[in-house]
N, CA, C and O atoms as a Tripos MOL2 file, in Angstrom:
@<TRIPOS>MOLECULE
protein
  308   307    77     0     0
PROTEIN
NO_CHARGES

@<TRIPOS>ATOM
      1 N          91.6950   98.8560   87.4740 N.3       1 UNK1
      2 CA         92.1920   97.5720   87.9250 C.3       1 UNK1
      3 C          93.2830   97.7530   88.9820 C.2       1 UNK1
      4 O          93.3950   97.1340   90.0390 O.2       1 UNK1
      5 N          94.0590   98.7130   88.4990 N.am      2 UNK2
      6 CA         94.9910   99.1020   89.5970 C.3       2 UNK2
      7 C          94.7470   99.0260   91.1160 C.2       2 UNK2
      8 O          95.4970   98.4270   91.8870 O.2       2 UNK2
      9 N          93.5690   99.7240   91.4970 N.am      3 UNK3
     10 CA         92.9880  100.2620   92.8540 C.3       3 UNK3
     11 C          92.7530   99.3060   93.2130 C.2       3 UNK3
     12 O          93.5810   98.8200   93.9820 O.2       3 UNK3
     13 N          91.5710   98.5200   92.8970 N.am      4 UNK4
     14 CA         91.2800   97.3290   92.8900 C.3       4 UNK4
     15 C          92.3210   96.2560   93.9670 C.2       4 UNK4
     16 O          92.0640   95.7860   95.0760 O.2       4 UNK4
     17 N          93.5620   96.1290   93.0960 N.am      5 UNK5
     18 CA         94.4520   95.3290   93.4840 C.3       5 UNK5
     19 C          95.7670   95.8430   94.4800 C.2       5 UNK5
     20 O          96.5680   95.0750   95.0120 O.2       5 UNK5
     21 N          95.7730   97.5690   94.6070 N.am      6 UNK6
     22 CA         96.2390   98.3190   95.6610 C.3       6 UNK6
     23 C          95.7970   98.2630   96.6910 C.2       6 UNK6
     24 O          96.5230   98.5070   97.6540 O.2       6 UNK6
     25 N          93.9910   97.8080   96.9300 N.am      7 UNK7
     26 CA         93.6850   97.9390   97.8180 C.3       7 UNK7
     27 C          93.1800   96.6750   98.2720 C.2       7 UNK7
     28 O          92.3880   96.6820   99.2140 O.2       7 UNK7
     29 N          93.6770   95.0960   97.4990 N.am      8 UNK8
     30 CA         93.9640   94.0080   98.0660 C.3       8 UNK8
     31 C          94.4260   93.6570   99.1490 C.2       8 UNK8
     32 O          95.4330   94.3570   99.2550 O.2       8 UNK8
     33 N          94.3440   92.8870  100.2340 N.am      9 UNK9
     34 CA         94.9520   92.8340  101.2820 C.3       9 UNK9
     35 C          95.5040   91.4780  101.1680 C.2       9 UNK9
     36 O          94.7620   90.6370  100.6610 O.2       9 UNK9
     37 N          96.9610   91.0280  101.6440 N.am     10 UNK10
     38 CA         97.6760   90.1500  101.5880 C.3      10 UNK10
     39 C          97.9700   89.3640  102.7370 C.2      10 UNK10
     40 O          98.0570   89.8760  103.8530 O.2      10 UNK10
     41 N          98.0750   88.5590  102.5980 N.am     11 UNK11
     42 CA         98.4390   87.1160  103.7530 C.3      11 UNK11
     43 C          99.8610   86.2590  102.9100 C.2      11 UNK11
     44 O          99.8800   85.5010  101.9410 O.2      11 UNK11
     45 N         100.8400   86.7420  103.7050 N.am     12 UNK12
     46 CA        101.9190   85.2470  103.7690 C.3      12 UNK12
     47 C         102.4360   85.0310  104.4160 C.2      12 UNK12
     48 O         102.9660   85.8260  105.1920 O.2      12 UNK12
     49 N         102.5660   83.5960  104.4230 N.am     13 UNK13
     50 CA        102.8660   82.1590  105.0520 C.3      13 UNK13
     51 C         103.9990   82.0590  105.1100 C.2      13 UNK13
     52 O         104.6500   82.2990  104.0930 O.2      13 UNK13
     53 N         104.7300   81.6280  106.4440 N.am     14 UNK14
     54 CA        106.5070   81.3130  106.3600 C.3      14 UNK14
     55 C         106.2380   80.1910  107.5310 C.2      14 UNK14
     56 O         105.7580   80.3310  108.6570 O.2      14 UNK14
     57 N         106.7480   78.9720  106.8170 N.am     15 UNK15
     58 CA        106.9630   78.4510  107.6430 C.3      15 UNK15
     59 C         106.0790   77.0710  107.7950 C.2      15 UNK15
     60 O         106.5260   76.0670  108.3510 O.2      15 UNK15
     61 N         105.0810   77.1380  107.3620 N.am     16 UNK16
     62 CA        103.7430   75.7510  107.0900 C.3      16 UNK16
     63 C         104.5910   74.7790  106.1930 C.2      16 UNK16
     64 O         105.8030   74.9310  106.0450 O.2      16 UNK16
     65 N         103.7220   73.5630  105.4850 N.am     17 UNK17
     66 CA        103.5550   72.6480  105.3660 C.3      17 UNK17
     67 C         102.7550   73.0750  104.1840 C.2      17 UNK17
     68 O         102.1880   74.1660  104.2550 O.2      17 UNK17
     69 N         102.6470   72.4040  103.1820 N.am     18 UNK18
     70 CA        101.6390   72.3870  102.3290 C.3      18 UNK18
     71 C         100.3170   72.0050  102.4970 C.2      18 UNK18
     72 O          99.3750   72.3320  101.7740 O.2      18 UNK18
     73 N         100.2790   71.1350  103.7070 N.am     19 UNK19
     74 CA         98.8470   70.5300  103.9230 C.3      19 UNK19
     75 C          98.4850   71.5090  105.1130 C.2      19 UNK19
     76 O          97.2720   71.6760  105.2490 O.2      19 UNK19
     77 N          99.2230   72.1260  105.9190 N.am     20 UNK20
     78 CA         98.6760   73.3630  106.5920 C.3      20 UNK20
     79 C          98.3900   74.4820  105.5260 C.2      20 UNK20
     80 O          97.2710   74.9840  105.6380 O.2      20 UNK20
     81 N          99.0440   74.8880  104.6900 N.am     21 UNK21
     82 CA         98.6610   76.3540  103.4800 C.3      21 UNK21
     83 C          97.6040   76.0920  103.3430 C.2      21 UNK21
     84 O          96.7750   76.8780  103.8030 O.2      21 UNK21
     85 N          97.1160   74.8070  102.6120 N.am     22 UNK22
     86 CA         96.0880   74.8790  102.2650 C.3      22 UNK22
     87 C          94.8080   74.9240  102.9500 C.2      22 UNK22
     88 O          93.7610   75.4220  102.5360 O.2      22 UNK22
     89 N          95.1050   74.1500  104.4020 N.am     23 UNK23
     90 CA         94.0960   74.4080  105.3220 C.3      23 UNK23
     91 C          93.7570   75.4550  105.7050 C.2      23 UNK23
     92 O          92.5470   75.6600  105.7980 O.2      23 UNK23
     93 N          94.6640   76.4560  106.0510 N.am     24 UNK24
     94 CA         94.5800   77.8680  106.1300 C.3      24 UNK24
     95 C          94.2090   78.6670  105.1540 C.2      24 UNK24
     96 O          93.6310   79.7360  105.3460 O.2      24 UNK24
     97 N          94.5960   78.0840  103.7360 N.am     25 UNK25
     98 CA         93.7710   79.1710  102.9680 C.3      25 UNK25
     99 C          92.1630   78.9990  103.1180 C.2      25 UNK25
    100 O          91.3610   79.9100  103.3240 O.2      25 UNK25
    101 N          91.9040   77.7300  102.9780 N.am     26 UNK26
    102 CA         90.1090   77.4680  102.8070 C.3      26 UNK26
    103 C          89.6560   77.5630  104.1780 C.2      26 UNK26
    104 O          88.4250   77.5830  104.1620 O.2      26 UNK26
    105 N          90.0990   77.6300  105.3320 N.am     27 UNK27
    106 CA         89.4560   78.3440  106.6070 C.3      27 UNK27
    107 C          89.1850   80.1490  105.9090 C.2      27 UNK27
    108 O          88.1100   80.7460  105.8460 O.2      27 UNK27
    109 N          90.3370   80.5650  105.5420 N.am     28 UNK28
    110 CA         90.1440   82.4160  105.7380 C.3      28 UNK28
    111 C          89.2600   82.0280  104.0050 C.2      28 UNK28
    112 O          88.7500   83.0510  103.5490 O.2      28 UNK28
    113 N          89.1750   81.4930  103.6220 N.am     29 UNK29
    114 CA         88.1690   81.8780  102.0740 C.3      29 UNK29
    115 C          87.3010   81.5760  102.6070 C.2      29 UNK29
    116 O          86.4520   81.6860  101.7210 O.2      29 UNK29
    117 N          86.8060   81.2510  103.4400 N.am     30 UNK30
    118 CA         85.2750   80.5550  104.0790 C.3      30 UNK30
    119 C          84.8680   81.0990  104.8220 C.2      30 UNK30
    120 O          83.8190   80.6950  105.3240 O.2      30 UNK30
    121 N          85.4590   82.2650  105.2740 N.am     31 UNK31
    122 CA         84.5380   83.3690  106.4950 C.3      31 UNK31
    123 C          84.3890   84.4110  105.1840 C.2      31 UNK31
    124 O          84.9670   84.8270  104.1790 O.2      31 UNK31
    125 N          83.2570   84.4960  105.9210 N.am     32 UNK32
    126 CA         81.7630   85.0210  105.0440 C.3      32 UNK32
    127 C          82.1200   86.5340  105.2350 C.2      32 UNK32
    128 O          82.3670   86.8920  106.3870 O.2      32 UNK32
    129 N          82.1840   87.6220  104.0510 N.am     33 UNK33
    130 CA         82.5310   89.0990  104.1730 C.3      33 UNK33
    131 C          83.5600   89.6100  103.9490 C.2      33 UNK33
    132 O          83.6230   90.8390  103.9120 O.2      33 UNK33
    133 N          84.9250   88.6440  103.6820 N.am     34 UNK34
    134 CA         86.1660   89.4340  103.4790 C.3      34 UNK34
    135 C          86.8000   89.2140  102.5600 C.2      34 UNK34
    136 O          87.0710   88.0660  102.2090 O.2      34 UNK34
    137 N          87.3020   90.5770  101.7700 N.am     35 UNK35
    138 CA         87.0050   90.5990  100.6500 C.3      35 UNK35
    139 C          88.3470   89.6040  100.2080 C.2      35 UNK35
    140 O          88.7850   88.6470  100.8470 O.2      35 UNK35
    141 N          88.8710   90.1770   98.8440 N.am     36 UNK36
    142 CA         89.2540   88.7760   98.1170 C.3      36 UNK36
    143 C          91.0330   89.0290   98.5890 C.2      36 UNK36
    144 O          91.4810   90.1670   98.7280 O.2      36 UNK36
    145 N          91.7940   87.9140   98.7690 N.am     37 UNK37
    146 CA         92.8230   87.9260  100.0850 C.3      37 UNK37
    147 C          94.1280   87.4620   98.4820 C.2      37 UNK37
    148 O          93.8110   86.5340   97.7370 O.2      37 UNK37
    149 N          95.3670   88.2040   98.2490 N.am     38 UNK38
    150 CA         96.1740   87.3790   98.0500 C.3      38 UNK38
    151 C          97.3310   86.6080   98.9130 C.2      38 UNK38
    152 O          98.1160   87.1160   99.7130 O.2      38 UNK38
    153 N          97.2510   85.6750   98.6490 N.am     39 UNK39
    154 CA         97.8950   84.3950   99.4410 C.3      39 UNK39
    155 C          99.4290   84.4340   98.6680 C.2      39 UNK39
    156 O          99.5900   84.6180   97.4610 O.2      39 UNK39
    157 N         100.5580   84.2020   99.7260 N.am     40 UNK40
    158 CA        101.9740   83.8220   98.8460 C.3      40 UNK40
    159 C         102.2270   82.9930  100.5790 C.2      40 UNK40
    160 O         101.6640   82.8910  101.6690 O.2      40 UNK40
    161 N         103.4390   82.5640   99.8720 N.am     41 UNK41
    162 CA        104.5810   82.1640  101.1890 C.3      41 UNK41
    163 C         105.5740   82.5000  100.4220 C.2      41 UNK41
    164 O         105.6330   82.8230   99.2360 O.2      41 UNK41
    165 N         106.6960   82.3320  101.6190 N.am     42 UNK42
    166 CA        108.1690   82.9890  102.0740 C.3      42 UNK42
    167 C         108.8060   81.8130  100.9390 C.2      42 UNK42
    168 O         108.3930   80.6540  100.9110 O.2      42 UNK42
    169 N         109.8280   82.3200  100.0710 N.am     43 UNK43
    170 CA        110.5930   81.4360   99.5880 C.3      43 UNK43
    171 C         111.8900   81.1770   99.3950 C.2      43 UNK43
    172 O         112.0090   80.5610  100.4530 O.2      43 UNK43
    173 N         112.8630   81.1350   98.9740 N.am     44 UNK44
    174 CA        114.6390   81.1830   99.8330 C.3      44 UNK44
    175 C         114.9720   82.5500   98.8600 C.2      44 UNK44
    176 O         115.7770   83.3580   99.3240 O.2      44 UNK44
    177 N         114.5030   82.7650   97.8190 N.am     45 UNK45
    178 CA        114.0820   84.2040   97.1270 C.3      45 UNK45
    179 C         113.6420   85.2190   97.9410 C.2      45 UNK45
    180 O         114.4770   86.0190   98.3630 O.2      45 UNK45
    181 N         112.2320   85.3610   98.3040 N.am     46 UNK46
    182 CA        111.3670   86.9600   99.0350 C.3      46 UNK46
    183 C         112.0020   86.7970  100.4720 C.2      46 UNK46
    184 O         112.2240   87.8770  101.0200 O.2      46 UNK46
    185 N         112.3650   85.5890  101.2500 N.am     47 UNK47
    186 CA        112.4040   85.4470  102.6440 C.3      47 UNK47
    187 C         112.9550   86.6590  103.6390 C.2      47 UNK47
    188 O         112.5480   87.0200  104.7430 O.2      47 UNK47
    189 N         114.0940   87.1640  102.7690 N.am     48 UNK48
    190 CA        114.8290   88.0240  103.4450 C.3      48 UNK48
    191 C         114.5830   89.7030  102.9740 C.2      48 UNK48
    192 O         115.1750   90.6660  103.4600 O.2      48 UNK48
    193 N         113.2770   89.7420  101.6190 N.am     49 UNK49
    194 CA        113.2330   90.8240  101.2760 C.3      49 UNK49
    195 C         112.8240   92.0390  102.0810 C.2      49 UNK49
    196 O         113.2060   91.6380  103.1800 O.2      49 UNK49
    197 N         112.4150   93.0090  102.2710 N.am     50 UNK50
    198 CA        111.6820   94.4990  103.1260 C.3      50 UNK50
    199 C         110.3410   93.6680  102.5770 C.2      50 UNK50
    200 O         110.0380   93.2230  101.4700 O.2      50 UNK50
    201 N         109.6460   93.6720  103.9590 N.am     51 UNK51
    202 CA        107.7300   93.4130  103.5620 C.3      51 UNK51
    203 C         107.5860   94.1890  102.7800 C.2      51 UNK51
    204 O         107.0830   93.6060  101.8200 O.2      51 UNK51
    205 N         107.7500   95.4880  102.4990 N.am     52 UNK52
    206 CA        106.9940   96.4900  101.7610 C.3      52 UNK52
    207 C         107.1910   96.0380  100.3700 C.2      52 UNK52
    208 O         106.2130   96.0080   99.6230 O.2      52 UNK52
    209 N         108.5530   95.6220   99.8780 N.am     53 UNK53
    210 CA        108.8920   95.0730   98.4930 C.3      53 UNK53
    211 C         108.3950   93.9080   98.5510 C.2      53 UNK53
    212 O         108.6280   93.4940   97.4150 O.2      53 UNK53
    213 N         107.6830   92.8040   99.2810 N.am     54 UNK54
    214 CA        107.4560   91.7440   98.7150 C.3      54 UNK54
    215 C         106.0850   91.9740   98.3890 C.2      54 UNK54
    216 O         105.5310   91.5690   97.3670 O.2      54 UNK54
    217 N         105.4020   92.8490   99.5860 N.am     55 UNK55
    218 CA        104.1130   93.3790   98.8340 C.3      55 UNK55
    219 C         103.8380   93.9380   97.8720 C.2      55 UNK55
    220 O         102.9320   93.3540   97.2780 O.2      55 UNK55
    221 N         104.2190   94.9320   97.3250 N.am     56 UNK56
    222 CA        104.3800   95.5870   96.5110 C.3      56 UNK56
    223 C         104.9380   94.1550   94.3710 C.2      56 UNK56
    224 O         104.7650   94.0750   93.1550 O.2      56 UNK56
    225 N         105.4860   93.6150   95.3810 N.am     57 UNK57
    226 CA        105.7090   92.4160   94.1160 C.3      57 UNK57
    227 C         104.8530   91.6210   93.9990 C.2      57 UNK57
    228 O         104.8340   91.0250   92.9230 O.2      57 UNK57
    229 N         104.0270   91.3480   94.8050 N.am     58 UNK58
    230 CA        102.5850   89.8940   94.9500 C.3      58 UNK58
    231 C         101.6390   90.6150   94.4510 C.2      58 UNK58
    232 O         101.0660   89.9620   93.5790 O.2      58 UNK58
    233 N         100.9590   92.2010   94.6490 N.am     59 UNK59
    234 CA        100.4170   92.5760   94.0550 C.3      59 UNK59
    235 C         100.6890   93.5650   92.5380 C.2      59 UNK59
    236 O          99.8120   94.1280   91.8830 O.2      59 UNK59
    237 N         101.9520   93.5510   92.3040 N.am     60 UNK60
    238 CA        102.0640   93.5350   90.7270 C.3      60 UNK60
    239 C         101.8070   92.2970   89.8480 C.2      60 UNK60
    240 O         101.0310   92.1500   88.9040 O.2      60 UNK60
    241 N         102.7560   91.3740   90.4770 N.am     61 UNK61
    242 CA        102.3390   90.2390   89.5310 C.3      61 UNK61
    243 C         100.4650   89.6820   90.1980 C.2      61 UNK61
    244 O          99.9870   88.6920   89.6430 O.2      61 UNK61
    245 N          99.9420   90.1130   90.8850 N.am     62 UNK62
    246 CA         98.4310   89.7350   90.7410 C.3      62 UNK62
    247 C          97.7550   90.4430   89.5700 C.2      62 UNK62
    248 O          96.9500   89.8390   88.8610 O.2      62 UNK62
    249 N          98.0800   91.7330   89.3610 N.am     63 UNK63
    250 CA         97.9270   92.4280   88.4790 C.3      63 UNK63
    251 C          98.2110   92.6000   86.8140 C.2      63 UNK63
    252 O          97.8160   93.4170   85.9820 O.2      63 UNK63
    253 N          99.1000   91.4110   86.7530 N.am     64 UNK64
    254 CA         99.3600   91.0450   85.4070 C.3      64 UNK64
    255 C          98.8860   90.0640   85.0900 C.2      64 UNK64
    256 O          98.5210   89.7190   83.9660 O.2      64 UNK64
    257 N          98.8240   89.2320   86.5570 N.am     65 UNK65
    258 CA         97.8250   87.7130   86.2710 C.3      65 UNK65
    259 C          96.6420   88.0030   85.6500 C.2      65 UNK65
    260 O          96.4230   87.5420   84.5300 O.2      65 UNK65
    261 N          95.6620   88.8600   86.3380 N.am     66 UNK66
    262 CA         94.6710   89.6170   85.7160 C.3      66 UNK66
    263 C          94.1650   90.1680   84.2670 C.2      66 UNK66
    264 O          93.1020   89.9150   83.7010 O.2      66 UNK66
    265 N          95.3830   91.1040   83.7800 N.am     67 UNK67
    266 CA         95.3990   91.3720   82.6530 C.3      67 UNK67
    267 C          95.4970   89.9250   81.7680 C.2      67 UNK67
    268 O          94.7080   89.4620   80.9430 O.2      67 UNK67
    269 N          96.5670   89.4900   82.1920 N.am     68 UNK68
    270 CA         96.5650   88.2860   81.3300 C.3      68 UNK68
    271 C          95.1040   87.1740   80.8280 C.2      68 UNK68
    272 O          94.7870   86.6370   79.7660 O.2      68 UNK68
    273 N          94.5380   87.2080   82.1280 N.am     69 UNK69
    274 CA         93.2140   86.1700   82.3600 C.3      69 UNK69
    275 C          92.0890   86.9930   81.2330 C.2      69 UNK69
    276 O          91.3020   86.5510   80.3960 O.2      69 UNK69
    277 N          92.4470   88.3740   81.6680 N.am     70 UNK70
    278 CA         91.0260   89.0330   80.9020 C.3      70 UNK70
    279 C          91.8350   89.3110   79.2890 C.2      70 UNK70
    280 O          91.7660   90.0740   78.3250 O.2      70 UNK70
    281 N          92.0780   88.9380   79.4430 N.am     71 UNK71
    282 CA         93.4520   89.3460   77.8280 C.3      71 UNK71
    283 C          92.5010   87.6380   77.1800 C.2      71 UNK71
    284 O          91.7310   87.5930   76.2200 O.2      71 UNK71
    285 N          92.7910   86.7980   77.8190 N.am     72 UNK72
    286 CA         92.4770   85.5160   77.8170 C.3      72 UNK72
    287 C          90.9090   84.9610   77.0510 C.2      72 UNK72
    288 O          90.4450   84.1910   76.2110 O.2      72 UNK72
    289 N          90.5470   86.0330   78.0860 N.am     73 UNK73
    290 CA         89.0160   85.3820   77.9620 C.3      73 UNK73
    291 C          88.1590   86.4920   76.9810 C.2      73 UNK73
    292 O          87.1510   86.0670   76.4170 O.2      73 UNK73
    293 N          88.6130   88.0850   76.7600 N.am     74 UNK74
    294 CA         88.2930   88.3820   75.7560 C.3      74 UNK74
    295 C          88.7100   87.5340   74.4540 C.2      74 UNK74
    296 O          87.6620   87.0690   74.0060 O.2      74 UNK74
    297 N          89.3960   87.2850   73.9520 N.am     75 UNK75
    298 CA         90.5970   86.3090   72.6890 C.3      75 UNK75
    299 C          89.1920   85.7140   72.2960 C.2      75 UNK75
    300 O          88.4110   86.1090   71.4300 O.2      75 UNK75
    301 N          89.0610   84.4200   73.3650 N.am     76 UNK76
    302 CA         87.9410   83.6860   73.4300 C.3      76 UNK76
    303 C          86.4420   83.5540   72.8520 C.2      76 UNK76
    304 O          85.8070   82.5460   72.5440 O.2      76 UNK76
    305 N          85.9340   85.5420   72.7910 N.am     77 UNK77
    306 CA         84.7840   85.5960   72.7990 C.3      77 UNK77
    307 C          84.7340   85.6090   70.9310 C.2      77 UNK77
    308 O          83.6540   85.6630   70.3420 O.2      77 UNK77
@<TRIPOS>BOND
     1     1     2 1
     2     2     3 1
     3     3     4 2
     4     3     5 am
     5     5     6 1
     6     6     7 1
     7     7     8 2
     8     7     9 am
     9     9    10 1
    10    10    11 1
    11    11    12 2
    12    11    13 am
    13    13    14 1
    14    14    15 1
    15    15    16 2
    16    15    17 am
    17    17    18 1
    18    18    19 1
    19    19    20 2
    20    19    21 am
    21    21    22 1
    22    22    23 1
    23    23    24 2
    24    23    25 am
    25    25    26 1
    26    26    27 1
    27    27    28 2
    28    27    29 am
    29    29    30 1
    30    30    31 1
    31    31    32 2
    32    31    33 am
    33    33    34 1
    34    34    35 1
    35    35    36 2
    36    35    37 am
    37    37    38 1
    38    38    39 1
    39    39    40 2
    40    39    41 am
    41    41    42 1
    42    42    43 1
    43    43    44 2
    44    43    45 am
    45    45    46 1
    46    46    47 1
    47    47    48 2
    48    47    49 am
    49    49    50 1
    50    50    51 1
    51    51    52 2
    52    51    53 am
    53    53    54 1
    54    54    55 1
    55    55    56 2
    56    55    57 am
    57    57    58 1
    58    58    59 1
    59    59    60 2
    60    59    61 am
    61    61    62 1
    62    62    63 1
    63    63    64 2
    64    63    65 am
    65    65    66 1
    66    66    67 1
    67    67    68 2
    68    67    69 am
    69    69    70 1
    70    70    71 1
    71    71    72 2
    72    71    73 am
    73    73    74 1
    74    74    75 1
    75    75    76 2
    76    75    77 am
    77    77    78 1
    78    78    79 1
    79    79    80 2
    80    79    81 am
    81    81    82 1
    82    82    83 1
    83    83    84 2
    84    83    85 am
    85    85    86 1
    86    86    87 1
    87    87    88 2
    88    87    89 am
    89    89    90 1
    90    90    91 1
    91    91    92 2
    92    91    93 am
    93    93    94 1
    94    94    95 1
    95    95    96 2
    96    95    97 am
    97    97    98 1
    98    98    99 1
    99    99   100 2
   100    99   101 am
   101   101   102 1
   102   102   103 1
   103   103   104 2
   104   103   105 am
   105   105   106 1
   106   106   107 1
   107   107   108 2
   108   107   109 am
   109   109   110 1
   110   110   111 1
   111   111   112 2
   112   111   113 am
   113   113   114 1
   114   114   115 1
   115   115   116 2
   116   115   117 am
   117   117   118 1
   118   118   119 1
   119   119   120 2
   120   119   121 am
   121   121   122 1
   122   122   123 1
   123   123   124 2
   124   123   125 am
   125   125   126 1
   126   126   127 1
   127   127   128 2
   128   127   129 am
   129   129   130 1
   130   130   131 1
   131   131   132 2
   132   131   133 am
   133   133   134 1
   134   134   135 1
   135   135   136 2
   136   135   137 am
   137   137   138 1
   138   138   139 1
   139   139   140 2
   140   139   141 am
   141   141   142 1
   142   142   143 1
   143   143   144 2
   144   143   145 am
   145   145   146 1
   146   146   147 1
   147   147   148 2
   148   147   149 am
   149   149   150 1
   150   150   151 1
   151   151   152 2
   152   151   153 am
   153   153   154 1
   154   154   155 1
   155   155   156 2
   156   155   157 am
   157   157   158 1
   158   158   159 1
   159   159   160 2
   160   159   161 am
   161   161   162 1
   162   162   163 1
   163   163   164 2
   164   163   165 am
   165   165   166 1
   166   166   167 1
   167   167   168 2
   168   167   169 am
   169   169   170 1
   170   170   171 1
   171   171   172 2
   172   171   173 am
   173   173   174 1
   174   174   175 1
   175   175   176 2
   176   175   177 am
   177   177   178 1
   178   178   179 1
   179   179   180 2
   180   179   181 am
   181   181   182 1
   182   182   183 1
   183   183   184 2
   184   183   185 am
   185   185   186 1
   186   186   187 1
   187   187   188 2
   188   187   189 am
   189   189   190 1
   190   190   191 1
   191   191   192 2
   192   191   193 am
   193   193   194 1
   194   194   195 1
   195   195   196 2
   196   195   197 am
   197   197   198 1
   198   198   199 1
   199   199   200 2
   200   199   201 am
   201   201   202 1
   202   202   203 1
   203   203   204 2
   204   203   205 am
   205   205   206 1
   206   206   207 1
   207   207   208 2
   208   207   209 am
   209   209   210 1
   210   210   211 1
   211   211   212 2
   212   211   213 am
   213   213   214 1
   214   214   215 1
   215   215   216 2
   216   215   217 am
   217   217   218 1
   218   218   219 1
   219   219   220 2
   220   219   221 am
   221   221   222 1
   222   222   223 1
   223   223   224 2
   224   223   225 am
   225   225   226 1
   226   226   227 1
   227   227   228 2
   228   227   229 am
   229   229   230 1
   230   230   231 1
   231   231   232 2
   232   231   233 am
   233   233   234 1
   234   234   235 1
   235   235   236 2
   236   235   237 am
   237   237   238 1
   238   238   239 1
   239   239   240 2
   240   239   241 am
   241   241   242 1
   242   242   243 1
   243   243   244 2
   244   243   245 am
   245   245   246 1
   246   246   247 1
   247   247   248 2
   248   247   249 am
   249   249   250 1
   250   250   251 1
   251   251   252 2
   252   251   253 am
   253   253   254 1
   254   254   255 1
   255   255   256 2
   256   255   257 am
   257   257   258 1
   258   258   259 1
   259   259   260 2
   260   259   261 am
   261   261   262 1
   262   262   263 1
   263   263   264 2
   264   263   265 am
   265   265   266 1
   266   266   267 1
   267   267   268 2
   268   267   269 am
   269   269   270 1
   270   270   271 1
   271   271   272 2
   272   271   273 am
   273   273   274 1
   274   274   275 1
   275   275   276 2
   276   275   277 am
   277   277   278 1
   278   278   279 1
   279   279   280 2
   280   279   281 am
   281   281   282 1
   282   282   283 1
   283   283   284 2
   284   283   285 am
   285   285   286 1
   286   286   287 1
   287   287   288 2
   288   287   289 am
   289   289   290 1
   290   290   291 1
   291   291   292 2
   292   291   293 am
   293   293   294 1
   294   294   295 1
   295   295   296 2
   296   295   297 am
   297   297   298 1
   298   298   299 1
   299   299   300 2
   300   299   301 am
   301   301   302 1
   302   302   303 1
   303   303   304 2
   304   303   305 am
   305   305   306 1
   306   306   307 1
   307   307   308 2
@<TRIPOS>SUBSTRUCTURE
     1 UNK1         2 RESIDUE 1 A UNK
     2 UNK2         6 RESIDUE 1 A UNK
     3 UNK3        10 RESIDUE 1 A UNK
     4 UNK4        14 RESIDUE 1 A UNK
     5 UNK5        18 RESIDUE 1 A UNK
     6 UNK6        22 RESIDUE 1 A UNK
     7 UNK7        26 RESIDUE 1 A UNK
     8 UNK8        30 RESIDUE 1 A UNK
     9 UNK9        34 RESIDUE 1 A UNK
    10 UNK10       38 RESIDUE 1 A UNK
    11 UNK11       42 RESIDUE 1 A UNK
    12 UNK12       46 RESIDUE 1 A UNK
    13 UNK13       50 RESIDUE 1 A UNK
    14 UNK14       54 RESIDUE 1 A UNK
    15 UNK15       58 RESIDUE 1 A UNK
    16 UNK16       62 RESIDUE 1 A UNK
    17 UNK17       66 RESIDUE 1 A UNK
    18 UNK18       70 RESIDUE 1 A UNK
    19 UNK19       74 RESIDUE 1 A UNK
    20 UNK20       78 RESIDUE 1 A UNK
    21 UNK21       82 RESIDUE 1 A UNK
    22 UNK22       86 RESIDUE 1 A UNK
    23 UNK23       90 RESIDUE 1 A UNK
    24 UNK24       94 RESIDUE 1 A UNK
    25 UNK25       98 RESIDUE 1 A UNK
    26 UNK26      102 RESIDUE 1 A UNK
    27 UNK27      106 RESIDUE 1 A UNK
    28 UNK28      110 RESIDUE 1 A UNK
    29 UNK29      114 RESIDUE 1 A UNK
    30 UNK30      118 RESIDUE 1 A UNK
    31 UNK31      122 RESIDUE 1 A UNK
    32 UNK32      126 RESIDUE 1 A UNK
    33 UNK33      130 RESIDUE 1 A UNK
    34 UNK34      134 RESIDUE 1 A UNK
    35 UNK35      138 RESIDUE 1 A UNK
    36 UNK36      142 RESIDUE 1 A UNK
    37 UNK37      146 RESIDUE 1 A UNK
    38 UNK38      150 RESIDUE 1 A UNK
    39 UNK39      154 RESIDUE 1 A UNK
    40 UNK40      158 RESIDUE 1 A UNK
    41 UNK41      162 RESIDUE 1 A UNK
    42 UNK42      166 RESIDUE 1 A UNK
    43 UNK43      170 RESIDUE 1 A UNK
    44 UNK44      174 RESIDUE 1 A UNK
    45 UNK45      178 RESIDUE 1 A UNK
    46 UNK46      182 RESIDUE 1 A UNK
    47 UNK47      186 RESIDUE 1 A UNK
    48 UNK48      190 RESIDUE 1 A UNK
    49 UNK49      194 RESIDUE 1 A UNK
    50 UNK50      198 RESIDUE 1 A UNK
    51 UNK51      202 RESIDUE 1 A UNK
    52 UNK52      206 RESIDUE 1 A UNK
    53 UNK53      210 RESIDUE 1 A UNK
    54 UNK54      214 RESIDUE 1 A UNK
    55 UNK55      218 RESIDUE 1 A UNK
    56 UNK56      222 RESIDUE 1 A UNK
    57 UNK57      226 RESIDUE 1 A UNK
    58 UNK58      230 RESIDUE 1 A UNK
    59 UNK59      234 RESIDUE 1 A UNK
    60 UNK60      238 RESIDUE 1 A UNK
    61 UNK61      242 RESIDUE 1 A UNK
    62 UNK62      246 RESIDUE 1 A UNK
    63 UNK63      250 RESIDUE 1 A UNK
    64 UNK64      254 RESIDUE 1 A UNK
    65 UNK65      258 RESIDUE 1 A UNK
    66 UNK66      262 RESIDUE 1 A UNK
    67 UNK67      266 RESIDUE 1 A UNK
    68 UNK68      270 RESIDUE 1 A UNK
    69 UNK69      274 RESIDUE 1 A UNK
    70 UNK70      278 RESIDUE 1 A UNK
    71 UNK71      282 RESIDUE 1 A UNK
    72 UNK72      286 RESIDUE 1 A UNK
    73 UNK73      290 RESIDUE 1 A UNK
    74 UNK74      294 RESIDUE 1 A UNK
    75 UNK75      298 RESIDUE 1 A UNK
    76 UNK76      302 RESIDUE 1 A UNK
    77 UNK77      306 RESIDUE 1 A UNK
């Protein structure tokens, strides 16, 4: 799962509108071939962090989201 989500590629937003984010997310989810994108924006928190640490934080916590979901949906079965 790790790799997986190491080798996620990230997009964030500084600076939009909520009704632009979202337009922009469902334009880039809608071209056909690329693979699966995590999405954040800038917040008065990450704004000023090193890119490398905010990346490094969007894809940990994607990575627990994960566990959590499949934590979730095994429970379930």
């Amino acid at each position: 799962m790790f790799d997986e989500v190491k080798d996620t590629p990230v997009i964030i937003l500084n600076g939009f509108n909520n009704d632009e984010i979202n337009k922009i997310m469902r334009a880039i989810k809608n071209v056909e071939g690329l693979p699966r994108i995590i999405f954040a924006t800038t917040t008065k928190t990450n704004v000023n962090w090193k890119i490398g640490d905010l990346i490094n934080e969007l894809k940990q916590e994607d990575m627990e989201v994960k566990k959590a979901l499949k934590k979730t949906l095994n429970e379930k079965k």
